[in-house]
N, C-alpha and C positions, 0 to 999 in steps of 0.2 A: 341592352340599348337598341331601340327599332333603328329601322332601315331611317326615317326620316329627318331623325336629329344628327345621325352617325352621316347622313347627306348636305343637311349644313354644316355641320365641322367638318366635313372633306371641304366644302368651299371656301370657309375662312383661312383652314391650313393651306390650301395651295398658293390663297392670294398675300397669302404670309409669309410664305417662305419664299414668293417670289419677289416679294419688293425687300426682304432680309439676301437676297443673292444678289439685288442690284446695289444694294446699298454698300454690300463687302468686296462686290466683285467691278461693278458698275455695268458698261454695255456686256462686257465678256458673260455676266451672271444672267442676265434675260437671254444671250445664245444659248448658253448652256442647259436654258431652261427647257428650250424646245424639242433637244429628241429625249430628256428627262417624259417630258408632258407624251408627246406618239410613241414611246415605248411603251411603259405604264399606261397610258390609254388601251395600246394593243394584245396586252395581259389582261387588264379587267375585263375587256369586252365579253370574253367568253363567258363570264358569270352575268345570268339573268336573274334579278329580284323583282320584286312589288315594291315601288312605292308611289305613295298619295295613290293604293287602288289600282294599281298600272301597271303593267307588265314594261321593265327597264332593263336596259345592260347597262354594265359597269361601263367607267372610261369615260362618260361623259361630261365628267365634273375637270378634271386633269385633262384631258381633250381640248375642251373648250379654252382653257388657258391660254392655251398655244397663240388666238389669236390676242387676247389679252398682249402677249409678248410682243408680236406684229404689229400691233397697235402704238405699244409704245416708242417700240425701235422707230417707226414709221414718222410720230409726231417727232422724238427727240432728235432722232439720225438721218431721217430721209428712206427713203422709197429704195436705195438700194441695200443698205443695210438691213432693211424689213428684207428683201428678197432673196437674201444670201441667208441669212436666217431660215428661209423658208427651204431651201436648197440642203444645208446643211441637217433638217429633220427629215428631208427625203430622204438621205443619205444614211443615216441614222437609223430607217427602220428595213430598209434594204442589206443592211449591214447585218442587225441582230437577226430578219429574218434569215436570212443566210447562214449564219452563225451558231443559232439554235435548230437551225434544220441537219446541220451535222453532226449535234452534237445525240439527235435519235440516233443514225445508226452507230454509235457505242454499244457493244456488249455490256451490259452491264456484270459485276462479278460473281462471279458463281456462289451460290451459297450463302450470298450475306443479302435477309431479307430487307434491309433498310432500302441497299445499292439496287434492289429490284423493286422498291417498293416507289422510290425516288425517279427512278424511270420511268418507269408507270405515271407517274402524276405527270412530266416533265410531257412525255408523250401526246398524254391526254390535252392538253394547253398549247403546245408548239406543235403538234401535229394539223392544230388547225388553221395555225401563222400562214400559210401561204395565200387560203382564199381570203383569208382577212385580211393580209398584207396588202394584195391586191386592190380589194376594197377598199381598204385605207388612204395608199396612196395614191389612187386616183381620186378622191375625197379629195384629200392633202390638195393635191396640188390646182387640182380647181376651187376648190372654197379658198386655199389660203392664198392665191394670188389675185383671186377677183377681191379678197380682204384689202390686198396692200392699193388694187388700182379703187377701191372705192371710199378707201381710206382719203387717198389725195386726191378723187374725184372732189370728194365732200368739203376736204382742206380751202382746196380753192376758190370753193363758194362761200364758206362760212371758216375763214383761217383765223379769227379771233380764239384768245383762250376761253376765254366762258363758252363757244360753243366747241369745243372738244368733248364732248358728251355725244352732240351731234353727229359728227363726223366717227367718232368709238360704234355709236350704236348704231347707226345708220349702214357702215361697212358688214357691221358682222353679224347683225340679225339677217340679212340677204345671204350671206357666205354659206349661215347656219342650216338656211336650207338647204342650198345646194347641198352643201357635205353632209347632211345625215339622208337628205334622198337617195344620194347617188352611195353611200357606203350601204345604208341597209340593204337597197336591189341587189348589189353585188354579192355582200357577204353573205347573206339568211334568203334569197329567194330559193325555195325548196327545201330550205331547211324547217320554215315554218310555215303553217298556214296562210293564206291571204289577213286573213283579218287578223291575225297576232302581227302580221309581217308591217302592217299597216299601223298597231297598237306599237309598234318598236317605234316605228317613225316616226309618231305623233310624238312618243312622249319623248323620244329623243330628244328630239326639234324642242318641245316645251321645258324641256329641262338644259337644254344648251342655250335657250333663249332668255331665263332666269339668270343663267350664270353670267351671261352678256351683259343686263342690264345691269346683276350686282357687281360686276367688276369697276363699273364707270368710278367710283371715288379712288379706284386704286392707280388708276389711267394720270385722273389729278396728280396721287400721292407720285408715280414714277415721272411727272413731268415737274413736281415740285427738289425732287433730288436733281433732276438732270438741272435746274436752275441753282441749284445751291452747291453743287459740284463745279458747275463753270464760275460762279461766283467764287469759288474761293482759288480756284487754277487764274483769276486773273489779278487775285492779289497775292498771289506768290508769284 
C-alpha cells in the first residue's frame, strides 16, 4: 500500500475513533484524546517519508487532531474546558518524555539478543524525545492556545451554528502555522539542510492544513452528540 492512501486512512481513522470516544466516553473521551494525539505524534515524527512528491514526517495527521479536540471542547464546553485540555497534553508529554528518557539508562540483559536488540530501537526513537519534546511543546502551547482564543475570537463574531466551520477553520489554519514553524526551527535546524528544512515546513503546514479543512463535518458531527446528549439528560 503507498505512503498516500495509507495517509488518508490514518485521517479517517483518527476522525473515527475520536468521535467513537466521545460518543462512549462523552467530554472525558475528547480529553483523553489529547495526550493519545502529542504522544503518537511525538513517536511518528522521527520517521520521514515522501508523500505527493515531498519530503514529510510522521505525526502530522494525529498531531493535527488535537486541535480538532480544542475545537470541539471550545464550541461544546467553553474556553476553559478547551484550556485544561490543552494543559493536560502538556502534561502528558513532559511526562512520557521524562519517563522514556529513564527508561535508556536500563542495562539491558546480558546475552539475550532480543533485550539488546529492543534497546537499541527504543534508544534510537527516545533518544531524540528531548529536542523534540522541546520543539513540541513550545509548538503545543503557542499554536494550541492562540487555537482556543481565536476559536472564541471568531465565535463572537459569527456564534451561529452554520458558521461553525468558520470559526473551526479560521482558528486553526493560523494555529497551523504557528506550530509547524516554530516546531520544525527547533527540532531539525541543523539536523537538515536549509531547503529540506524549508521542504518539512511547507509540507507539514500543507498537510496539517488538509487535515483542518477535512475535519470541519466531524466539528458538526461532535456538536450534534453534544445536542443529543443534553437532549436526552433533560428528559430523564
Amino acid at each position: 500500500m503507498n505512503n498516500e492512501i495509507l495517509w488518508f486512512a490514518e485521517i479517517l481513522a483518527n476522525f473515527l475513533l475520536i468521535i467513537l470516544a466521545y460518543r462512549l466516553f462523552g467530554k472525558w473521551g475528547l480529553v483523553m484524546w489529547i495526550p493519545v494525539s502529542v504522544i503518537v505524534a511525538n513517536i511518528q515524527v522521527v520517521q520521514t517519508v515522501s508523500l505527493f512528491g515531498t519530503v514529510a514526517t510522521l505525526g502530522n495527521v494525529v498531531y493535527a487532531t488535537s486541535f480538532l479536540i480544542t475545537d470541539i471542547l471550545s464550541e461544546n464546553y467553553g474556553k476553559a474546558e478547551a484550556k485544561k485540555a490543552v494543559w493536560i497534553g502538556f502534561f502528558s508529554l513532559i511526562s512520557m518524555t521524562l519517563l522514556m528518557n529513564l527508561t535508556l539508562f536500563y542495562t539491558p540483559l546480558a546475552g539475550d539478543d532480543f533485550a539488546a536488540k529492543a534497546h537499541e530501537s527504543t534508544n534510537t526513537i527516545f533518544s531524540l524525545m528531548p529536542r523534540i519534546a522541546v520543539a513540541s511543546l513550545i509548538a503545543y502551547m503557542l499554536s494550541q492556545h492562540h487555537d482556543v482564543w481565536a476559536f472564541h475570537f471568531w465565535k463572537d463574531r459569527f456564534p451561529a451554528h452554520k458558521h461553525l466551520w468558520i470559526r473551526n477553520n479560521f482558528s486553526t489554519l493560523i494555529s497551523q502555522v504557528i506550530d509547524s514553524a516554530v516546531f520544525v526551527l527547533i527540532a531539525f535546524y541543523g539536523v537538515f539542510e536549509t531547503s529540506i528544512l524549508f521542504e518539512v515546513f511547507l509540507t507539514t503546514y500543507v498537510l496539517k492544513f488538509l487535515v483542518a479543512i477535512a475535519d470541519t463535518p466531524f466539528v458538526y458531527w461532535g456538536k450534534r452528540i453534544h445536542r443529543k446528549n443534553n437532549y436526552w439528560l433533560k428528559v430523564e
